[in-house]
C-alpha positions as CSV (number, residue, x, y, z in Angstrom):
1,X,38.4,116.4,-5.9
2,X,35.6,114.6,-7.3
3,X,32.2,116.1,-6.4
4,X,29.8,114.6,-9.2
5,X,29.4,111.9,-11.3
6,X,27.0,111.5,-14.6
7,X,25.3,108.8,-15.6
8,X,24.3,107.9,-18.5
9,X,21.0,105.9,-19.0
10,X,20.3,103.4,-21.8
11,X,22.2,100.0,-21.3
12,X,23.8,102.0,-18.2
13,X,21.3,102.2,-15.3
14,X,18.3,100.6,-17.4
15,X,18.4,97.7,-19.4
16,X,17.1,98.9,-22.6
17,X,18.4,96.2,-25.0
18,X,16.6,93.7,-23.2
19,X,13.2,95.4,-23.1
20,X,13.4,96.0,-26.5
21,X,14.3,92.5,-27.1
22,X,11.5,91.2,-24.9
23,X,8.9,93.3,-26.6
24,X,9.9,92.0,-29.9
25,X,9.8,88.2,-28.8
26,X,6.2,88.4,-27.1
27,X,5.1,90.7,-30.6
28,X,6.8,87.8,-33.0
29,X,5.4,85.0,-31.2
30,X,2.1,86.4,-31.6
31,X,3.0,86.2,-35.6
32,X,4.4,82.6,-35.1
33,X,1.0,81.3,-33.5
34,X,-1.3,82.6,-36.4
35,X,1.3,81.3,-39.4
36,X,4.0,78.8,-39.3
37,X,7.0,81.1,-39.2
38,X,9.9,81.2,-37.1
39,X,9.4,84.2,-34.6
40,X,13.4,85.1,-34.6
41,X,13.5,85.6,-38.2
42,X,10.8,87.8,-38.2
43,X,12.3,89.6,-35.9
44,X,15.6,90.4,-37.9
45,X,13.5,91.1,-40.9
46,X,11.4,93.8,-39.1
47,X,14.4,95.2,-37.2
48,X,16.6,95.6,-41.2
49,X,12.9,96.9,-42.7
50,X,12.5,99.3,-39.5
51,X,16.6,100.6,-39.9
52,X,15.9,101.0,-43.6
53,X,12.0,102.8,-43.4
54,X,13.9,105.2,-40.9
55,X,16.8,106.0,-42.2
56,X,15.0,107.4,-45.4
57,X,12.7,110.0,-43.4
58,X,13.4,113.5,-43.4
59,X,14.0,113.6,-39.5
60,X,16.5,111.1,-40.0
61,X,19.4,113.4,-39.2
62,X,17.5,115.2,-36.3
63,X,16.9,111.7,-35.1
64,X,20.8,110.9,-34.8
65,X,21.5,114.6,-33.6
66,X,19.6,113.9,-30.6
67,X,20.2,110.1,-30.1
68,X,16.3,108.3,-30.9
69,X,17.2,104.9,-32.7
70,X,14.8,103.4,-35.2
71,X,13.4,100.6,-32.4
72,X,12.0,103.7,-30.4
73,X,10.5,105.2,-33.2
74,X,8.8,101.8,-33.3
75,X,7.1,102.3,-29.6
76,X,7.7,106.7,-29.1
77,X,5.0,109.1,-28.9
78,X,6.7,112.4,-30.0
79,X,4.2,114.8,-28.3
80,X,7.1,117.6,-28.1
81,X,5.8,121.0,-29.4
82,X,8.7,121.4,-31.7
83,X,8.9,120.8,-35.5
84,X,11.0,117.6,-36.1
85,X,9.3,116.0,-32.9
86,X,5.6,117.2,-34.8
87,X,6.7,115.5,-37.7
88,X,8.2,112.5,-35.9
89,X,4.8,112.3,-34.5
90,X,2.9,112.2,-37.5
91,X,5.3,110.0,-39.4
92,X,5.6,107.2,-37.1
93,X,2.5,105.8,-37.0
94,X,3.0,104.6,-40.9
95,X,6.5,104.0,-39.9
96,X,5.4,101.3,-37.0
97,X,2.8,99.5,-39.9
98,X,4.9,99.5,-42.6
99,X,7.8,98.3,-40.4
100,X,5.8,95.3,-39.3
101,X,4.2,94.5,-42.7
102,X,7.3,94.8,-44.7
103,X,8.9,92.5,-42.4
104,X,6.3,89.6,-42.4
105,X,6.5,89.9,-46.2
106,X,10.1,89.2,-46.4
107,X,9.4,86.1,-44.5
108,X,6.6,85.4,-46.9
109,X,3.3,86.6,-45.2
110,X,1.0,88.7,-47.1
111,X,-0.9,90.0,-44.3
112,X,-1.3,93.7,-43.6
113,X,-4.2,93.3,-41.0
114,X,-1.7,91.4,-38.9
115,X,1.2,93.9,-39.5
116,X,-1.4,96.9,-38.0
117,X,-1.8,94.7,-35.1
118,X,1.8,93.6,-34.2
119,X,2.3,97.5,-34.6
120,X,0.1,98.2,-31.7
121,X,1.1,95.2,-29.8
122,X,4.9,95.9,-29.4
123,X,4.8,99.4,-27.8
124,X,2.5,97.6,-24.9
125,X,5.1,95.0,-24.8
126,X,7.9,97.6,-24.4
127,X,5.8,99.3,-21.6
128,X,5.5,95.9,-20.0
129,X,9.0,95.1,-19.9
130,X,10.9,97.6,-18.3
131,X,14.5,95.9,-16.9
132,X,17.4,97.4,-14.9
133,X,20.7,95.6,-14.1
134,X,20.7,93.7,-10.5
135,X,23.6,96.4,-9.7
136,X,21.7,99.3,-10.3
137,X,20.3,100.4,-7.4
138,X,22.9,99.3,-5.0
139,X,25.4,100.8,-6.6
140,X,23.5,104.4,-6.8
141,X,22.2,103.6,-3.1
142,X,25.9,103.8,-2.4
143,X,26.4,107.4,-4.2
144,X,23.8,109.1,-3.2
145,X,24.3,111.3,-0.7
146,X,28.2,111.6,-1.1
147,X,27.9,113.3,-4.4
148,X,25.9,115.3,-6.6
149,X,24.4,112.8,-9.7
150,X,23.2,114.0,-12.8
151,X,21.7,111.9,-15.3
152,X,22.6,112.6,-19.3
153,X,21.1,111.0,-21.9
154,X,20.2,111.1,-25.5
155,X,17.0,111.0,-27.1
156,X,13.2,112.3,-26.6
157,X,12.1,114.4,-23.9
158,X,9.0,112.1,-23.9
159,X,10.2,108.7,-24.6
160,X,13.0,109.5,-21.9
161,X,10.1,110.2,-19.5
162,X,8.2,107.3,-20.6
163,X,11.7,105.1,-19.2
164,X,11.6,107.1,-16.4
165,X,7.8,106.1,-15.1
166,X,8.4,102.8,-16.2
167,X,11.1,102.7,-13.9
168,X,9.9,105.4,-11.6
169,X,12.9,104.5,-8.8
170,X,15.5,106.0,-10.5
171,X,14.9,109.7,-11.1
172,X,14.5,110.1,-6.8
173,X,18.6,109.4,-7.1
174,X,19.5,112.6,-9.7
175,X,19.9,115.9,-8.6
176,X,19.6,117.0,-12.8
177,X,18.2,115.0,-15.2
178,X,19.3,115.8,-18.8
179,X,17.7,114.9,-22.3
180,X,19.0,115.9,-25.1
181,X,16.0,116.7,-26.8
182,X,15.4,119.2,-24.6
183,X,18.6,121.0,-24.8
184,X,18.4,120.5,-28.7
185,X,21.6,117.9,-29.4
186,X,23.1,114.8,-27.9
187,X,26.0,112.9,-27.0
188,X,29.2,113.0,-28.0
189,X,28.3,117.0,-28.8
190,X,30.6,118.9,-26.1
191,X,27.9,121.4,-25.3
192,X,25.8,119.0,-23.4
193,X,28.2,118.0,-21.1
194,X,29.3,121.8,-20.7
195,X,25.4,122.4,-20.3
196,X,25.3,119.4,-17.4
197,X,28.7,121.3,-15.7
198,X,26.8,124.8,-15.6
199,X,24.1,123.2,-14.0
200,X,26.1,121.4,-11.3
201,X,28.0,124.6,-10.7
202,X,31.1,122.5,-10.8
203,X,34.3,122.4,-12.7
204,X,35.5,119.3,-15.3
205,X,38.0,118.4,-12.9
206,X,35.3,117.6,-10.4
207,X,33.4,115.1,-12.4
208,X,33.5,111.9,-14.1
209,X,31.2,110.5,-16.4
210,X,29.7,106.7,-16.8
211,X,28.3,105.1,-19.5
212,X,28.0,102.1,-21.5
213,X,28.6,103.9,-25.3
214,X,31.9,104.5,-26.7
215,X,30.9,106.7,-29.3
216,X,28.0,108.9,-26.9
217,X,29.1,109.0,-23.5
218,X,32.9,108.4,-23.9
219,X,33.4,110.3,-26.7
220,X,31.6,113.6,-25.7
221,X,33.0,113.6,-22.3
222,X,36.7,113.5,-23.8
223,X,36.0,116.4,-25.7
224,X,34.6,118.1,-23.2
225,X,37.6,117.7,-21.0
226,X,35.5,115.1,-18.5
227,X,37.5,111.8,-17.5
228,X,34.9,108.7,-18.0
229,X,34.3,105.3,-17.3
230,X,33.2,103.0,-20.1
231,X,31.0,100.2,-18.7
232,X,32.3,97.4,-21.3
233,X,29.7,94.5,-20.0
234,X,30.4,92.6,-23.2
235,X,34.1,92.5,-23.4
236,X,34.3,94.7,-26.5
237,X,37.9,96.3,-27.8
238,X,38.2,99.3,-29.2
239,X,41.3,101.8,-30.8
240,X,38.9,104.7,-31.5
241,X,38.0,106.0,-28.6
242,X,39.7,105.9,-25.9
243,X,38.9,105.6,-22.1
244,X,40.4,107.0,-18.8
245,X,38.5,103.9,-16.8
246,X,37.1,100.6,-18.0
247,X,34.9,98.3,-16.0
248,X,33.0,95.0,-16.9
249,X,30.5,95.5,-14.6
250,X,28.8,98.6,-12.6
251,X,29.7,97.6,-9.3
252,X,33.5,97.7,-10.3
253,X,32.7,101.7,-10.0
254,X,33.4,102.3,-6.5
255,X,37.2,100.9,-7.4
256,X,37.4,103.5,-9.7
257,X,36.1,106.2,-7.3
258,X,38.5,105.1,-4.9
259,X,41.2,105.9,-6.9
260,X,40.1,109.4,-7.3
């Protein structure tokens, strides 16, 4: 019998690809106004120079460990007292500049004053855009209260938090909240999810897990013996990995609970 159901929260309960994609149009446009330069190819250009500047960091395998991608080391604070997320911490402030300024080179402005300031502006524009899907709360007004919900996801204890307070209706709804930075790795690693089962003093058998990443949520609950719903919003196929339950949209869930 089902008793609890997981959820994951990036591009599951919260909208993060569209925050992150209205922070960097508002941070462009501000480029666009000052030179004559189209703000959506800046924007590819600083997302390629920010995958490339981060990938050749130290913490870069701590950072996929634990789930942090290079766009939140482009707003993230890092303030955890532990020693990749101290070195995160110092690290990213160059990280944010250079990302900017090596990106408005590549479309042919030499302006490092400029790239400083679009690296402060798009971490206020992330904070001022926080989104959720129109089915979010609905749906978790519906299952609350019938079972235990536990929210698991992958990144910093911090940045998590920030999403959190941005958002601050959605942590009333979990009975556990888990980050992976806290408990030291992240999706698809089978110890979180065995970690999320001790604390809901429940069984595999008696809980499913949601979530919108194939190789995260769906992954990591396979291996940890958890059936899962994949949330596949944008018609995506897939061989790899492999599903008990897909839905297009999140209010397609209670179907799937009903079958249970």
């Amino acid at each position: 019998m089902l008793k609890a159901i997981m959820f994951d929260l990036d591009d599951t309960l919260l909208w993060d690809k569209r925050s992150v994609e209205e922070a960097f149009k508002a941070t462009c446009l501000t480029a666009a106004k000052i030179y004559n330069i189209d703000p959506g190819l800046l924007e590819e250009k600083v997302r390629q120079q920010a995958r490339e500047l981060y990938a050749g960091y130290e913490t870069y395998s701590f950072t996929k460990n634990i789930g942090i991608n290079p766009f939140e080391g482009l707003w993230g604070e890092f303030t955890e007292d532990e020693e990749n997320f101290r070195k995160m911490n110092k690290l990213m402030p160059t990280y944010r500049k250079q990302a900017w300024t090596k990106g408005l080179e590549a479309v042919g402005i030499d302006d490092p004053d400029l790239g400083v300031q679009l690296a402060e502006q798009f971490p206020q524009e992330r904070k001022n855009s926080p989104f959720t899907y129109e089915e979010t709360f609905p749906v978790l007004d519906q299952l609350h209260g019938k079972y235990q919900l536990l929210l698991l996801t992958n990144g910093s204890p911090d940045l998590q938090q920030s999403k959190l307070k941005l958002t601050p209706e959605i942590a009333p709804y979990f009975d556990h909240i888990v980050i992976s930075g806290q408990f030291g790795s992240g999706k698809p690693d089978p110890t979180i999810f065995e970690h999320a089962l001790k604390l809901l003093s429940l069984d595999k058998n008696e809980v499913i897990m949601v979530g919108d990443n194939l190789l995260t949520d769906i992954l990591g609950a396979s291996r940890a013996g958890i059936k899962s719903v994949w949330i596949n919003r944008h018609g995506k196929e897939t061989d790899e990995v492999v599903p008990d339950y897909e839905i297009s949209h999140l209010d397609e869930l209670g179907g799937v609970l009903a079958k249970l």
